[in-house]
N, C-alpha and C positions, 0 to 999 in steps of 0.2 A: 504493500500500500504506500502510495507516494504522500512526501510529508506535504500539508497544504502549509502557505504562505501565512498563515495567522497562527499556526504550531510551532514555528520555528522563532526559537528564544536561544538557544545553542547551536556551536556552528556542530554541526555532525558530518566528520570527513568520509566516513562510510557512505552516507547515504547519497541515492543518485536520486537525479531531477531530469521532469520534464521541463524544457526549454520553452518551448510553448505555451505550458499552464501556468506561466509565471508573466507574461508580453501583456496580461490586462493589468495585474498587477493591483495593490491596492484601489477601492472606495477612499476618495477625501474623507468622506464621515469615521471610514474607519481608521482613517491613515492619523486625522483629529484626535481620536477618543485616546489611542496614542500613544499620543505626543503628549495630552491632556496629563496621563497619565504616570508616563516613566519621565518624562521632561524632554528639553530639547537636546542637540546632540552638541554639547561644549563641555568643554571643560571647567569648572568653579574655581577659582583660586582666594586664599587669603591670607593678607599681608600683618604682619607684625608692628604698629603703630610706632613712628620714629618718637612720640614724646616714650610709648611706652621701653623704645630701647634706653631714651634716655636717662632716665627714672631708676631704671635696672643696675645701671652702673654706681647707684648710693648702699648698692644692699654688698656692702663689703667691709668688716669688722674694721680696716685701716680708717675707713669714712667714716665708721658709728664712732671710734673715739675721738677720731677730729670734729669732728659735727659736737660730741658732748665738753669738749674742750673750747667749741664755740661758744656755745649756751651761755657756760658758766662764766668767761669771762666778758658775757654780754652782761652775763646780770653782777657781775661786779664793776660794770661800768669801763671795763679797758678795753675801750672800741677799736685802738689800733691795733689791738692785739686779735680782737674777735675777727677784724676786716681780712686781716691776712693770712688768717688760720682758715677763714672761710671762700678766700680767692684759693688757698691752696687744694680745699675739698671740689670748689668747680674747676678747677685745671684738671684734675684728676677725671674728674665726671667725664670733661669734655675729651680727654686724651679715648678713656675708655670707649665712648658711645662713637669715633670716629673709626675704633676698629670694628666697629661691630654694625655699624650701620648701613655696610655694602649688603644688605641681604641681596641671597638670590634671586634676580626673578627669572627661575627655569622655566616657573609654572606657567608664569605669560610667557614665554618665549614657546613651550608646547602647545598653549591654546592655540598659536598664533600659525602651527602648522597644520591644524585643520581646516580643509578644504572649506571656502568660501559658499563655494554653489556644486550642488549634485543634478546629473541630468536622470529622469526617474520615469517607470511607466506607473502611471495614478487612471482608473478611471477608461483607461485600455488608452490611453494616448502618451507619447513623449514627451515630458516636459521638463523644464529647470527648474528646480527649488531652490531655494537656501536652506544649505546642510545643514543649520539647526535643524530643521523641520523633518529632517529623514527620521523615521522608525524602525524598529524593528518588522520583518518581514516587505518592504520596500525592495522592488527589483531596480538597481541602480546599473546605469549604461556607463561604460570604459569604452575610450579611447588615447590613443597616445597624444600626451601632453596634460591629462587630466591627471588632478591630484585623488587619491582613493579617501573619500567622503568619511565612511562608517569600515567594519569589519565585515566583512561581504563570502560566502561561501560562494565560489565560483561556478554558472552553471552552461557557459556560453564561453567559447573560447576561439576566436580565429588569431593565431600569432601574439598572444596576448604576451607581455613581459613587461615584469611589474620592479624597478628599484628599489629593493628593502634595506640597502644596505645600513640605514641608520638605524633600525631594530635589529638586525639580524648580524651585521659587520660583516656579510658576504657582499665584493666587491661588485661581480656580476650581476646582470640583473636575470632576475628570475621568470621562466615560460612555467605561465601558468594552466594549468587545464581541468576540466569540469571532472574528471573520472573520480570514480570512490580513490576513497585512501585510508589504510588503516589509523584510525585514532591518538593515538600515543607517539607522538612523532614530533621531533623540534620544530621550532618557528619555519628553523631556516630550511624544513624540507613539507613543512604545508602548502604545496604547489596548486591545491584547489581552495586555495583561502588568498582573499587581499586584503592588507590591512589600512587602518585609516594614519594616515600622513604619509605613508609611501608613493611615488610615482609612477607613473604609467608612462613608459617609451618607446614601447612597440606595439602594433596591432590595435584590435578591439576586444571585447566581450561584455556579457551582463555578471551579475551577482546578488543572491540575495541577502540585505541587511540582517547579518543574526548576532549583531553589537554595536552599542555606540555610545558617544559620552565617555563614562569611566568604565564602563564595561569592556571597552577596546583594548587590547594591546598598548596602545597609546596612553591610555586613561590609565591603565595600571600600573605605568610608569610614572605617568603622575602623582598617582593616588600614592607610589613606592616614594618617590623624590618627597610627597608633602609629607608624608608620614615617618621619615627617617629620621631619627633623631642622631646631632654631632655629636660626638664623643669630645670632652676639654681636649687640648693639646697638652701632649707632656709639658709642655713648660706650663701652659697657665696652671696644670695641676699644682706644679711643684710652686708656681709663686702665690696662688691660692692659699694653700696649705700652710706656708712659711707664711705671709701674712698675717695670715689668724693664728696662727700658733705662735708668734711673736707679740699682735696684740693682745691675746690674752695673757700672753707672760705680763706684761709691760703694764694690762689695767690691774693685774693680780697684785704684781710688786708696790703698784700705786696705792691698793687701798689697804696694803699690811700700812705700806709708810703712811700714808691718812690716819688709820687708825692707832700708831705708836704715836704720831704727833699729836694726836687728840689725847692720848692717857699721857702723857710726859708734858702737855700743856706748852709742845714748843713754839708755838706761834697763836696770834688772835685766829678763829675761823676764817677769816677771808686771807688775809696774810697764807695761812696754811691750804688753802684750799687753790691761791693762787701758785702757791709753789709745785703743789701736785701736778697741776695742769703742764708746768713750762716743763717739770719733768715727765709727762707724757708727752708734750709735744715734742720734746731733745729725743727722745728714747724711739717714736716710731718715728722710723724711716718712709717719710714723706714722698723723697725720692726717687723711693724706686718704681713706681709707675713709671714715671719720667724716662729714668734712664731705659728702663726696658724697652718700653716705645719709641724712643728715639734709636737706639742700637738694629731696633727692628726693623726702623724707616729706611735706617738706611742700607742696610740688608736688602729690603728691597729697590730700593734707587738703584745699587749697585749689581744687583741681579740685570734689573730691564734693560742698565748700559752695555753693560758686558755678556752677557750671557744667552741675551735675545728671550728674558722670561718676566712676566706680568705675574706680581704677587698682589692676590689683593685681600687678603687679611696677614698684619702683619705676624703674629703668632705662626703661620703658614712656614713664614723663611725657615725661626729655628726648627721646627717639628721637621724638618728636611733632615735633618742632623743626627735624629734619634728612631729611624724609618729602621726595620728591620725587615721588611719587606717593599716590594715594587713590583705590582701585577700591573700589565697590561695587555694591549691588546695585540694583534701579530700584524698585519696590514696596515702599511702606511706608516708605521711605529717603530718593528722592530725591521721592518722589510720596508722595501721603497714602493709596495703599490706600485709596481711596472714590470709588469709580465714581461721576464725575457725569454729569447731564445738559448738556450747552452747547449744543448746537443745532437745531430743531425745523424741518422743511419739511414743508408743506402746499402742495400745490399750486404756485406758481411764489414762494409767501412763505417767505423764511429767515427764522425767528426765533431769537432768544437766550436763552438762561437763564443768568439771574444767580445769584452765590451757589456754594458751591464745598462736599463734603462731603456726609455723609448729616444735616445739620442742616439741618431745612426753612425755610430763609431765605434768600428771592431771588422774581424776577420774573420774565417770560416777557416779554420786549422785541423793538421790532423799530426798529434803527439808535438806540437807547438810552430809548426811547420806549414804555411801558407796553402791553399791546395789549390788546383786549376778548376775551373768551372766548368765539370761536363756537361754534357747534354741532357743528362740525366738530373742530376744537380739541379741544372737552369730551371730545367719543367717544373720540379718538388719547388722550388726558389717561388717560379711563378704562381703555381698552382695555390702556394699560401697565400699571396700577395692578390691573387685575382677572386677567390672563394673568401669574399671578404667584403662586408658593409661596415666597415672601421673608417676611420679618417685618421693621418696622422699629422699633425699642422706647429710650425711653431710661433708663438708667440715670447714676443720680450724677452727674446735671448733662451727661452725655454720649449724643450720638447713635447707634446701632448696630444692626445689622441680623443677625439671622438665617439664611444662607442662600446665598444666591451676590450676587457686588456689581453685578453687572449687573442683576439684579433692586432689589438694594436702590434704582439711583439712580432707577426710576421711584417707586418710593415716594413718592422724598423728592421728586422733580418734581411726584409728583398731589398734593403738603400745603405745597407753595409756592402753588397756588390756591385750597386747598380746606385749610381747619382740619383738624390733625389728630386733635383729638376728633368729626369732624361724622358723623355716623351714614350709611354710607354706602346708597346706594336700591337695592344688589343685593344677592341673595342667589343662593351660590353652588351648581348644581348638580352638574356634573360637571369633573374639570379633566382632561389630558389631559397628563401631567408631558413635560419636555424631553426629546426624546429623539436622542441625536447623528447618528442614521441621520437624521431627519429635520429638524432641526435647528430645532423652533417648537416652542412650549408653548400650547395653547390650552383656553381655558374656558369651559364655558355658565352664563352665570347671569340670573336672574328680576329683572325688577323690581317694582315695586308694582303693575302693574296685569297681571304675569303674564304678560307678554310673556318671549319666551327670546331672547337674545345668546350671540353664540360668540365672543368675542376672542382673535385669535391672536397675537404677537407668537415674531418669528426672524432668520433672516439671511434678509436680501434678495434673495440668489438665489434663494430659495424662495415668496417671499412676489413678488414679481417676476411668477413665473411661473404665480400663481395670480391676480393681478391682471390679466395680460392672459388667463387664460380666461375672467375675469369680463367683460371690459371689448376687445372687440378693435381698440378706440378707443384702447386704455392708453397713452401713451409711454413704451416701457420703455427705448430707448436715454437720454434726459433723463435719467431715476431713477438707469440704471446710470452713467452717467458721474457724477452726484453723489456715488453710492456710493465712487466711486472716489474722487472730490475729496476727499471727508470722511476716506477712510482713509492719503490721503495725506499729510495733518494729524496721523497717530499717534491717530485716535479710530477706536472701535467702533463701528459704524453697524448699525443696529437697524428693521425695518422693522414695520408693525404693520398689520394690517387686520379684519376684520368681515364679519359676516352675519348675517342674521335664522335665528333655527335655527326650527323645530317645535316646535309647545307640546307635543309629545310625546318631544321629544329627552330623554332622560334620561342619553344616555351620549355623550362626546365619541369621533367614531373619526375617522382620518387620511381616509376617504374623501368626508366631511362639509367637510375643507378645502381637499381636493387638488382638489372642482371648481372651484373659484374661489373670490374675495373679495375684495369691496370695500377697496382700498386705502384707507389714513389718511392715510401718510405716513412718513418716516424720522424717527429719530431720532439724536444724533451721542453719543455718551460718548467722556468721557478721565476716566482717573485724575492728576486735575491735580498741576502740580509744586506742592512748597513751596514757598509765597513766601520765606519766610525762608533757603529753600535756595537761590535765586537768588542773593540778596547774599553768601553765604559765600563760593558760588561765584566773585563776582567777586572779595572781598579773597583768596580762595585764589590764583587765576592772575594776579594781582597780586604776590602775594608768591613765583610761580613754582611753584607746587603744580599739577602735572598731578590731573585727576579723569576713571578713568575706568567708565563703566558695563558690569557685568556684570550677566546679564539673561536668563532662561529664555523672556524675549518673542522676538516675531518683530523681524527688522530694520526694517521701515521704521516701527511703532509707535514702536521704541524711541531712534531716530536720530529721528526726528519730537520724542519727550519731551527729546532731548540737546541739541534745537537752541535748543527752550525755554527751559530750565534756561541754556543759556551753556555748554555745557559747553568748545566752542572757536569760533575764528572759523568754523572748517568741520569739519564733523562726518564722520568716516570709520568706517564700521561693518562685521565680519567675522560671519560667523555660524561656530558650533562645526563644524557639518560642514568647512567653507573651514580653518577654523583645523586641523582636526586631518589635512589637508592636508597641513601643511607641514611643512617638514623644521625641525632645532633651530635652527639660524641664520634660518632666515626667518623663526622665532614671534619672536625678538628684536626683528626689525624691524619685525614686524605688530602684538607687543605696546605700540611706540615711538610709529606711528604711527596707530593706530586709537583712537577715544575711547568707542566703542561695541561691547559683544561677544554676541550674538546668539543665542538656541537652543546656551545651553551647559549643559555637561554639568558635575556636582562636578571630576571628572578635567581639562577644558578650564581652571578654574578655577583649581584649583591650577597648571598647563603656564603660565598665565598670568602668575599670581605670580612663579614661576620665570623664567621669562624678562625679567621687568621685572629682577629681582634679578642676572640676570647680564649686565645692562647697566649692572649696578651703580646701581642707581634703589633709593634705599630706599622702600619701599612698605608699605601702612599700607591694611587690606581690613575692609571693614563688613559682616556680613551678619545672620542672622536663622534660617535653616535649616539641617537639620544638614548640607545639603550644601554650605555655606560653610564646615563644618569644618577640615579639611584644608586650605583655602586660608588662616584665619585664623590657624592656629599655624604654616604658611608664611611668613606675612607679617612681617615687621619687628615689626611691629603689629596684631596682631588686634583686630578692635573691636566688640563685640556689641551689638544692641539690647534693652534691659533690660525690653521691657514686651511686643513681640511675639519676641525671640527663645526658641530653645530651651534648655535648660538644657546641652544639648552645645554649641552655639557658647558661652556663656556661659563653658561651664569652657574651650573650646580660645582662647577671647580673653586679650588681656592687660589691654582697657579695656571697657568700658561704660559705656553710655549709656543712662541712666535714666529719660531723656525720649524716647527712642528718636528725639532731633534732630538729624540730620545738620549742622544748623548749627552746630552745639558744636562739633567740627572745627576750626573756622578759628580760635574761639577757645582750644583747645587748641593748636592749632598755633603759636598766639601764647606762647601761657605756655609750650611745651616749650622754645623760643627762649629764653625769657629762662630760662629756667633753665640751657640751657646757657651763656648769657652769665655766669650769676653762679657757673656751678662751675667755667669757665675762670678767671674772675676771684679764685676762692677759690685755684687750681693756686697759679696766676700769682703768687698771695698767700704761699702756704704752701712753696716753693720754694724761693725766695731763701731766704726766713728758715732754714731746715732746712741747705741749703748754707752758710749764715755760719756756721754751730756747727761744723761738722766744720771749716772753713778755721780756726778760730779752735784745731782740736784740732790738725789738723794743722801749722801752724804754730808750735804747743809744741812738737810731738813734735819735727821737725826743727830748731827753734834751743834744743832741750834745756832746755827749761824746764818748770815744774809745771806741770801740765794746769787751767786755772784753770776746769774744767767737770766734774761729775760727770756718771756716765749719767742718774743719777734728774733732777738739775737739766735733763738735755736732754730726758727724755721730758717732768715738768711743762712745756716754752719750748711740746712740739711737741704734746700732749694736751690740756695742758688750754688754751691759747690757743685750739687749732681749735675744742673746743665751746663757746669763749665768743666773743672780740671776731670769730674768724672767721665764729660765724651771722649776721653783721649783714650778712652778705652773703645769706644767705640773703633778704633783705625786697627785697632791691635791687629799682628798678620796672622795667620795661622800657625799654629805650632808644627815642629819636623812633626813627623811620622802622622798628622792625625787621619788619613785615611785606612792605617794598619790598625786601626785598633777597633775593637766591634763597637755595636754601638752599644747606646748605653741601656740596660735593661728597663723595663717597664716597670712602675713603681717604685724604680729607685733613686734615693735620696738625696739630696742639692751637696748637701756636706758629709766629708768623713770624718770621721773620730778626730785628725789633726785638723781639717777645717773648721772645729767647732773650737779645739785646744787655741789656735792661732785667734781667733776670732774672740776669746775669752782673753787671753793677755795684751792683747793691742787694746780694747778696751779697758781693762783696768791699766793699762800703761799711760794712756794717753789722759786717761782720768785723772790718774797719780800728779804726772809730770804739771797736769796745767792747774793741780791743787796747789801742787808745791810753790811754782813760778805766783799766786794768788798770794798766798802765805806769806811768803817772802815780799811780795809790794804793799800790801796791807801791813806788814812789821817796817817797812821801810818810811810809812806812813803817805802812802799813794792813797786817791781820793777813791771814791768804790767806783765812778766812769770809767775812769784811767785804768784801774785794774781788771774792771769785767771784757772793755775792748782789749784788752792786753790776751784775756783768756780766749775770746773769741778766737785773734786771729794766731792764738797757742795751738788753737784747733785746726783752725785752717793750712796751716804752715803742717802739722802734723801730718795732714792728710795729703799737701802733695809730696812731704817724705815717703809714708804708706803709699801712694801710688805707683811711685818708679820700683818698689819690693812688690806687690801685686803683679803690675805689670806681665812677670813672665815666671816660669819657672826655674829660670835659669838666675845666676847673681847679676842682681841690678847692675852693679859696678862691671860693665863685658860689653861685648860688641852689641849688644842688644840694647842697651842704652839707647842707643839711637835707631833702632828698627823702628818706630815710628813719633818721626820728627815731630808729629802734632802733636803730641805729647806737649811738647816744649811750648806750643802755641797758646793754650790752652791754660797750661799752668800760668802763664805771661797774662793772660784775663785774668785769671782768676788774683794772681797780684795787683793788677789796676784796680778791677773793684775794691780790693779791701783798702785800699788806698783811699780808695772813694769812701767808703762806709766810716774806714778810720777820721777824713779829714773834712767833709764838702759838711758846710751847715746843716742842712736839711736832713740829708741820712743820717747826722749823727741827733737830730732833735726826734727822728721815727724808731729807730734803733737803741738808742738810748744811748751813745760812743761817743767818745773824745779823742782829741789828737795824741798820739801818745811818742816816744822819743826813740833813739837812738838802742838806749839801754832796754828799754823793752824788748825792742822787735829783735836784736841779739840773743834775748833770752827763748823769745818764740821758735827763733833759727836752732839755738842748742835744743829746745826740747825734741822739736822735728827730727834732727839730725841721730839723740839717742832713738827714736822710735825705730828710723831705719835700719840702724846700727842691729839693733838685738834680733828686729826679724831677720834679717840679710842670718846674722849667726843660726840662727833659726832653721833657715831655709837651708844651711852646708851642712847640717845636721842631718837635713834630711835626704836629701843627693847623697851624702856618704853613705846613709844608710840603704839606698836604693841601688 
């Protein structure tokens, strides 16, 4: 019983259809009730409100105790104190809400690829809708040029070939046709299904509507993209975390000392209450928002100049750094997408061709050695070059093709012999287009003296079979077993033969080839790897970066290209049927172990992601169509190709890649390194110092003495340092060796046991020294102005000591001094200002500073100079011991 037109809500690739009982096609009223009903055929999207991203950025423990540190000294009336604790909470805001506010818009960028207008039979007549208004069970007309509307079960096929490549990542475009098909079958082998946002390039046909909206292919790439939730990036975890576990230290420490000062009666309430504050606000590192975002900005500046790559969240750069995986896609990525020719058999001769791409430059060699062009040869040469609706043209300096790539690479093979201006001696009668039932394209065409050729070119079980009816001399086991060798090799083997037609032939028909035909010979295609992807590949698994491919290809093509490439010592490959198989623990371990993934599907893709990530793999995905969507805003790392991607991967990426080179990778994965090197090193930096101020407050509080710190003088130590002598870490170069070393594991932590030891004595060092040098001007009988800017710039002066010992791991005092000169620049600001805050009216009437002498800033130099001193011994300690 045939399904009628109002039953079908699923596509069913079994079931057949009359062609016929569909051409009246819906009633308006019922096509209405609908529509009324499931909705129109778009996609919904919804946006995340920019006040509500802004908003977002207060809800961060650093903020709550700056914000309550505001409060209070609002309602004690120290408003230049409140003004600038609370310019430094909106700086903050503002740094944050600007990384965050590029949302994606894939979803509009998907809506945007749904066909406009669908042509329909309504009512027994042809007409045009707007594809909103399509329904389920709607018999919709195809032809070439039209975009596919809805999810359509094919029931009408003349030459139909449909472009999926942005679902499915197969290059070719796909002949579609009405016959059954078993059910359980990849996208990319549903040959009686069209999907919506795909194109139509060849032929005609109908289909009826049995999806649309989010029910599509399309839609559930949406619905996967809208629904996908980002995982934090390693870094924001680890500065999250440190963060609030600093400010909680820092309010905990605050209200032991509030409440010793309240039973010891060391100060009136407000006196005491303002001293708490200026010692919360010295103690958190204000900072490091600052510095992080800036290190990160320009991590990406320095990517987009150098590198040819678009970062557009900065967290993105460092998370490049601590990738322990890199899946992507094979086509165009790790291969150049240009079907070439490599190798040529004629009779019991392999030959070679040289030269790689649809650039016609290269040889036809045999054991490296030039070969003459027989006659035989010539024919095979032409017979590619003439059984051919390809174009191959170039434009702006570049070579490219029209058409399908397996056509193009005969092109470029017949203009590696033959000039491609040279006027060719046929002229074309009838062509005979591909067709997947039969799976050969052949063409008659004239030469000069009016003779008629039929050239066919296909797959070789076809051409096989018509060479031994030509010939029952043929060896077709020899042919077939080479067939087999060549495709064991990950190429496309391509069979091609001949006949003299009728000088009255004027029309190519299948009966003309199916009785025989002089075989030529095979031909072998691979879409070759990048060279340049080779060697990435090797400093990638060098540097411990698993690479694995994902891949709409068949397995043994694509573990054949894996083996190329390097991808590992030994290549292990699943296909999507296998993988969707398995249960959730087992994709863990097949995603661990596998380096190749085979006839997958958008869905397989994402499962993929996901299970690397809960093996705790941060993981970093490239792709190019929109069915890498959903897997890319998965990823740790989305990474789009900027010249063949789609503008949906584009918006669901975090990076791009302009040149669309997969070799940039490795060298991004270099610089995310060093960038997490120099933002540790900035922590590392801006820590101690932030902790010596509060030690320096708390220590008043409890031996009852004047707070020789105001808040404004702490937030200047801890603002305006960080965006000066702190960016000179920003330039820092890479360390030797950091692409040998793996990366760094997944939940593990910013500091080691000597990073916290270091980090613990520098602040009480620098606490000490600038109590001391305090002590001693207050006994000398220095006024408390003169002594607190004395301490300030105790601080400042310490810290660009502490910076040249940071700086590296090697002894500040070595040729590394000057690996980066800005240093020097940097440190030279950060003198003029205090210069400034030291001497100019106005700063010292907001700041609360006076000018101070000779004998001072001597003693700020000595204290600086011991801080270096000890760490420097510190650091030889440690190098010996290593």
């Amino acid at each position: 019983m045939k399904t009628k037109p109002y039953q079908i809500g699923l596509k069913n690739l079994k079931e057949t259809y009359d062609t016929n009982e569909f051409k009246t096609g819906l009633s308006s009223n019922e096509a209405q009730k609908r529509l009324l009903k499931n909705g129109p055929n778009k996609l919904e999207t919804v946006k995340t409100s920019k006040w509500k991203i802004f908003f977002r950025q207060f809800n961060n423990m650093v903020i709550y105790v700056l914000i309550a540190a505001t409060l209070i000294t609002l309602l004690m009336r120290h408003y230049s104190d409140s003004i600038i604790i609370f310019l430094v909470v909106i700086i903050n805001a503002i740094i944050g809400y600007y990384q965050e506010s590029n949302a994606s818009d894939a979803l509009d960028k998907i809506k945007q690829m749904l066909s406009i207008e669908a042509t329909v039979y309504r009512d027994g007549q042809r007409k045009d809708v707007p594809a909103e208004d399509l329904v389920v069970g709607d018999t919709v007309f195809l032809e070439a040029g039209d975009n596919v509307p809805a999810d359509l079960r094919i029931i009408d096929s003349d030459n139909l070939r449909i472009q999926e490549s942005a679902l499915t990542g197969e290059s070719n475009s796909v002949a579609k046709i009405a016959e059954a098909l078993e059910n359980d079958l990849p996208l990319a082998e549903q040959k009686n299904m069209a999907f919506a946002s795909t194109a139509v390039t060849n032929g005609s046909g109908s289909g009826i509507v049995v999806a649309t909206a989010q029910d599509t292919e399309i839609g559930k790439i949406s619905n996967e993209v809208s629904s996908v939730k980002q995982r934090k990036t390693p870094l924001m975890q680890i500065i999250d975390s440190l963060g609030t576990n600093v400010s909680y230290f820092i309010v905990a420490a605050s209200v032991v000392i509030f409440i010793i000062g309240l039973i010891f009666d060391t100060y009136s309430l407000p006196v005491l209450s303002l001293a708490v504050v200026a010692m919360m606000v010295g103690a958190i590192p204000e900072g490091m928002p600052a510095t992080t975002s800036v290190i990160l900005a320009k991590g990406v500046s320095d990517m987009a100049k150098r590198q040819h790559t678009i970062v557009k969240t900065l967290p993105a750069v460092e998370t490049l750094g601590s990738v322990d995986v890199v899946a992507t896609d094979k086509t165009g990525t790790l291969t150049k997408n240009e079907m070439t020719v490599t190798d040529i058999l004629i009779d019991d001769q392999e030959l070679q061709v040289t030269g790689t791409g649809y650039e016609p430059v290269g040889k036809i060699v045999q054991n490296g050695q030039p070969v003459s062009i027989t006659a035989k040869l010539k024919l095979l040469l032409e017979a590619g070059y003439q059984a051919n609706d390809t174009t191959l043209i170039k434009e702006d300096g570049r070579w490219n093709i029209n058409g399908e790539p397996t056509d193009g690479a005969f092109l470029t093979l017949y203009h590696k012999v033959f000039p491609y201006n040279q006027e060719n001696n046929y002229t074309e009668v009838d062509i005979l287009p591909f067709d997947s039932d039969y799976r050969y394209i052949g063409k008659i065409v004239q030469d000069e003296d009016n003779n008629r050729l039929l050239f066919v070119k296909g797959s070789p079980d076809k051409l096989l079979e018509m060479a031994q009816k030509q010939d029952p001399t043929f060896n077709y086991e020899y042919w077939l077993q080479k067939v087999e060798q060549y495709s064991a090799e990950g190429k496309r083997v391509i069979a091609l033969g001949y006949e003299q037609a009728p000088a009255t032939a004027d029309e190519v028909t299948h009966e003309m080839i199916l009785d025989g035909l002089n075989f030529l010979g095979l031909v072998a295609i691979i879409d070759p790897p990048r060279e340049e992807v080779i060697e990435s590949l090797k400093v990638m698994r060098k540097a411990g970066v698993q690479v694995k491919m994902i891949t709409g290809d068949n397995a043994i093509t694509a573990k054949a290209i894996g083996e190329k490439l390097g991808l590992a010592d030994q290549i292990q490959a699943i296909t999507g049927t296998q993988w969707d198989q398995l249960s959730d623990s087992e994709k863990i371990v097949a995603a661990n172990d596998n380096q190749v993934f085979a006839r997958t599907t958008p869905s397989n893709k994402l499962e993929i992601i996901e299970a690397l990530q809960n093996n705790n793999k941060v993981t970093a995905m490239t792709g190019d169509g929109v069915n890498d969507a959903p897997a890319l805003k998965r990823a740790d790392i989305g990474v789009a190709m900027g010249i063949k991607g789609t503008d949906v991967v584009k918006d669901s990426a975090d990076m791009i890649l302009t040149d669309d080179n997969f070799a940039t990778m490795s060298s991004a994965i270099r610089e995310g390194r060093r960038i997490f090197d120099n933002i540790k090193k900035s922590i590392l930096y801006l820590l101690p110092i932030s902790f010596s101020e509060g030690l320096i407050v708390a220590y008043a509080i409890l031996t009852k003495q004047e707070i020789p710190l105001q808040p404004t003088q702490l937030l200047w130590i801890n603002m305006v340092s960080a965006i000066t002598i702190q960016f000179a870490l920003i330039f820092e170069p890479a360390e030797d060796g950091i692409m040998n070393r793996p990366p760094r594991k997944t939940g593990s932590k910013l500091m080691n046991r000597h990073d916290i030891f270091q980090m613990t004595y520098v602040a009480i060092l620098i606490a000490a020294v600038s109590l001391i040098i305090d002590i001693y001007l207050n006994n000398q009988g220095v006024g408390e102005v003169i002594s607190s800017t004395t301490m300030v710039n105790t601080l400042i002066i310490g810290k660009i000591f502490y910076l040249f010992n940071i700086r590296t791991p090697k002894p500040a005092l070595s040729k590394e001094l000057f690996s980066n000169p800005k240093a020097f620049l940097f440190v030279g600001l950060m003198i003029i200002l205090q210069l400034i805050l030291t001497y100019v009216p106005f700063m010292q009437e907001i700041f609360s500073t006076g000018a101070i002498g000779l004998h001072e800033w001597l003693l700020a130099i000595g204290a600086g100079a011991i801080v270096l001193v000890i760490t420097e011994i510190d650091k030889l300690i440690c190098l010996r011991k290593a």
